[in-house]
C-alpha positions in Angstrom: -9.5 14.7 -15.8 -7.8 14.3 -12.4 -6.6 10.9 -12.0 -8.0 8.3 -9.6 -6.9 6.4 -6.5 -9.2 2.8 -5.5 -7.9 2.4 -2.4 -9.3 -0.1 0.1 -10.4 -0.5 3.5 -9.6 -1.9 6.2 -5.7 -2.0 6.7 -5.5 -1.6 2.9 -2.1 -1.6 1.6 -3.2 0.5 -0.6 -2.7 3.0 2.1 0.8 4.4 1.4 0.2 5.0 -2.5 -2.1 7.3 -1.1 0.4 9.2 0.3 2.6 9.1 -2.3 0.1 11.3 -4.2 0.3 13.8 -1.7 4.1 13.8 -2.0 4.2 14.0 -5.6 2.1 17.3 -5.3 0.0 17.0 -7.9 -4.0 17.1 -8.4 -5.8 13.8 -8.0 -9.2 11.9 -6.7 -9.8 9.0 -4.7 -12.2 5.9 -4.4 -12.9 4.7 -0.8 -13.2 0.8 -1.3 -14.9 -1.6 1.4 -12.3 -4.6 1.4 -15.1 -6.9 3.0 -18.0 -5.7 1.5 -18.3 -3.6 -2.1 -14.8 -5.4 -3.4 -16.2 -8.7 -3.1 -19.8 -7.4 -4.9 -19.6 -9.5 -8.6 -19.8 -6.3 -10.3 -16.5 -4.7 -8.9 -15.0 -7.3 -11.5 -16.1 -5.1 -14.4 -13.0 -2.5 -13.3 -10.7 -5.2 -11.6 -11.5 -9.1 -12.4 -9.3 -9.5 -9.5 -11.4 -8.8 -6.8 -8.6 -6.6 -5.5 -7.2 -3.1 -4.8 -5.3 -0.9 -5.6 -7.1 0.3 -9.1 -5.8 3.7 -10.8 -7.7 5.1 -13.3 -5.5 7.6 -15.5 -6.3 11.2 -16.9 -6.9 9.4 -20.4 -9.3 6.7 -18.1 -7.0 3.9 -18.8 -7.6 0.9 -16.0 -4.6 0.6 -14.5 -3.8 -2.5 -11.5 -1.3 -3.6 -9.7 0.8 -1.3 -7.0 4.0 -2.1 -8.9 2.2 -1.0 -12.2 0.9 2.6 -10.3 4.0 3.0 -8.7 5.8 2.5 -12.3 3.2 5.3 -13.5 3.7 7.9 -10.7 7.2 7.8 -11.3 7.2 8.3 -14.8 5.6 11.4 -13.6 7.3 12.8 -11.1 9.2 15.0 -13.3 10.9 17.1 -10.1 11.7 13.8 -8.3 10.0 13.8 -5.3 8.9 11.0 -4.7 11.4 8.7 -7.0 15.2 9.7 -8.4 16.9 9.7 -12.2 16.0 6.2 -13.9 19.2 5.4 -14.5 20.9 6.0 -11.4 22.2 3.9 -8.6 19.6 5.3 -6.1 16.7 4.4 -9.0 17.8 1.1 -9.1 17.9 0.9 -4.8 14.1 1.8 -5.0 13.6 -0.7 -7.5 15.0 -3.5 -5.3 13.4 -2.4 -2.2 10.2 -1.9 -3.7 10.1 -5.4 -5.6 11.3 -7.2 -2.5 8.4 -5.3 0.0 5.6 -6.2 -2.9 6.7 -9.8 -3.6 8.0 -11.9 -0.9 7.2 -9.6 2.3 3.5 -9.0 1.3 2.9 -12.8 0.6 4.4 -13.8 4.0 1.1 -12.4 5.4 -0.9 -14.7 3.3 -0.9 -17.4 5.3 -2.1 -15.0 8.4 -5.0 -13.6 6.5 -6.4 -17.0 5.2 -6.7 -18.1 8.7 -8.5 -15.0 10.0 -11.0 -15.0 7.2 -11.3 -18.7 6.7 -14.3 -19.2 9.0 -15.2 -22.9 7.8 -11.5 -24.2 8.6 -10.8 -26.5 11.6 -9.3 -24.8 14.9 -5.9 -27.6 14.5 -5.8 -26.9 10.9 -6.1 -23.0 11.6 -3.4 -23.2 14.1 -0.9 -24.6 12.0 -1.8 -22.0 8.7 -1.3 -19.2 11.6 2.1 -20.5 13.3 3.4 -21.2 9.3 2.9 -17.6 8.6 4.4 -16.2 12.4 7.4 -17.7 10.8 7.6 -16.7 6.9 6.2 -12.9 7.9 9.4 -13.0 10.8 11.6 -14.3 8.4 10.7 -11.3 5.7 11.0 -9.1 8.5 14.7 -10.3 9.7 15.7 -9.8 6.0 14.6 -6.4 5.6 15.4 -5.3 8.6 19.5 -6.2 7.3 18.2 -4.3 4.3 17.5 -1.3 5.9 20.5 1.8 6.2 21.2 4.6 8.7 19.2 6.8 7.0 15.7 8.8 7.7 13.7 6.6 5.5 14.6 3.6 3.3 16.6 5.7 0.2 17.5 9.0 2.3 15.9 11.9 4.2 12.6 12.2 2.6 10.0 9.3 1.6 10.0 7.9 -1.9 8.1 5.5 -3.2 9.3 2.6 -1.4 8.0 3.9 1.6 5.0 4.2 0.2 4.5 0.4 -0.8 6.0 -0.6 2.8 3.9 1.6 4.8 0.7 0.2 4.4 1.9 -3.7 4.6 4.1 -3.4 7.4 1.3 -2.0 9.7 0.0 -5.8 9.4 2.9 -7.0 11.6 0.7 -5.5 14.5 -2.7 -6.1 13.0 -2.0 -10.1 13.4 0.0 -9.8 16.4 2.8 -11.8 15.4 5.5 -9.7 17.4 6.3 -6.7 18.8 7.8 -4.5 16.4 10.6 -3.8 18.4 12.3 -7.1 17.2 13.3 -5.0 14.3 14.6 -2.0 15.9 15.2 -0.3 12.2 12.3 -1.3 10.7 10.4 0.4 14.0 11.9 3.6 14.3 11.4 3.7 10.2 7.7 2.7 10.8 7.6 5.7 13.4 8.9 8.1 11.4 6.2 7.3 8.3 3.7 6.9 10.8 4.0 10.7 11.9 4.3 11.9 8.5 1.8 14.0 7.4 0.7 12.4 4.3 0.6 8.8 6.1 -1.3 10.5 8.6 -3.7 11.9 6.0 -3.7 8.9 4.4 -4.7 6.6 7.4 -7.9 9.2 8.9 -8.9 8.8 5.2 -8.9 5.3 5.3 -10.8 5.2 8.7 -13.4 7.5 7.4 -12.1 10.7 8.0 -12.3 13.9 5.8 -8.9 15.4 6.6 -8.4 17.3 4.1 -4.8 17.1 3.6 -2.8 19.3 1.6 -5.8 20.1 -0.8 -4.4 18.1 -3.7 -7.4 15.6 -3.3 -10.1 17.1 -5.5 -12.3 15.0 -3.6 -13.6 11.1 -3.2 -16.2 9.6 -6.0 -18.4 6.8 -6.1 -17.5 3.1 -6.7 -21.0 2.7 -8.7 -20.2 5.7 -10.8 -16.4 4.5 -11.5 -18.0 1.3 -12.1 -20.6 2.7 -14.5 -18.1 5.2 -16.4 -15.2 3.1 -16.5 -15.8 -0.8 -16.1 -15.5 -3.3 -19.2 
């Protein structure tokens, strides 16, 4: 069987693993996921406890989740590196460092933005505060990766790897909670435009919105929550 992408909806960042599918060139399947809605539903917990996306289900159906843990997985597969480069070389070990550092500490900077925006309970002073906290950790991510980022195309060269994929569909949140403009970070921007007119990431994103683009024909198509649920949940 072809394996299979839950990515979610809306602003996902499951977004960019997407297209990293598409650039590894290979046959797969995706899983539309309602963030809001279906993810929340007490049964999604049967094939991710968590509540969360991204879930990949192998050929073999093995549950995996994580985007460190599918990114780990694509690369092991991308035997004609096209998305990734040699384990043991320098350039593998830059991916490494860029990916951990866009997954950890630049993701969770967001928290704080996203608990005020959903927590609809909380007090307006108290809400305030929780938003102006997070302005400052998700600017402070953003200053350090912007002294991250090298004169190249994309993060590791002239084609996007992986790490651009994990980016990609965080870094879009810098907009969605207006905390600045993007051109703050001049590198980081003209990186973001460059992804953003990408084929794949554009593929990626009308999918996400509801779309059918058909890309480059590597998606074998979209299944069911309820029948992943049914055929593959514990």
């Amino acid at each position: 069987m072809d394996p299979i992408l839950l990515y979610g909806f809306p602003k996902g960042s499951s977004m960019g693993l997407v297209a990293a599918l598409e650039w590894l060139g290979k046959p797969y399947r995706l899983c539309r996921v309602d963030m809001m809605g279906e993810m929340r539903d007490p049964s999604y917990a049967r094939i991710n406890p968590r509540h969360e996306t991204p879930v990949f289900i192998t050929e073999q159906g093995e549950v995996l989740t994580e985007t460190m843990a599918i990114a780990a997985w694509l690369e092991a597969r991308d035997v004609e590196r096209r998305i990734s480069f040699d384990p043991l070389s320098r350039q593998a070990d830059r991916m490494h460092q860029l990916m951990a550092f866009v997954n950890t500490g630049f993701t969770a900077a967001f928290a704080p933005l996203w608990a005020a925006m959903e927590a609809e309970a909380m007090e307006p002073a108290a809400k305030s505060t929780l938003r102006a906290f997070g302005i400052g950790r998700v600017s402070e991510r953003h200053d350090k990766l912007e002294a991250m980022i090298e004169s190249r195309q994309f993060l590791l060269g002239e084609r996007p790897t992986l790490a651009d994929a994990v980016l990609v569909g965080v870094a879009r949140w810098l907009d969605f909670h207006a905390v600045a403009e993007r051109s703050r970070w001049p590198k980081l921007a003209a990186l973001r435009a460059r992804l953003e007119a990408d084929p794949a990431i554009l593929y990626a994103t009308a999918l996400e919105d509801g779309g059918s683009d058909p890309g480059t024909g590597l998606c074998k198509g979209h299944v069911a929550l309820a029948e992943l649920i049914a055929r593959f949940g514990k």
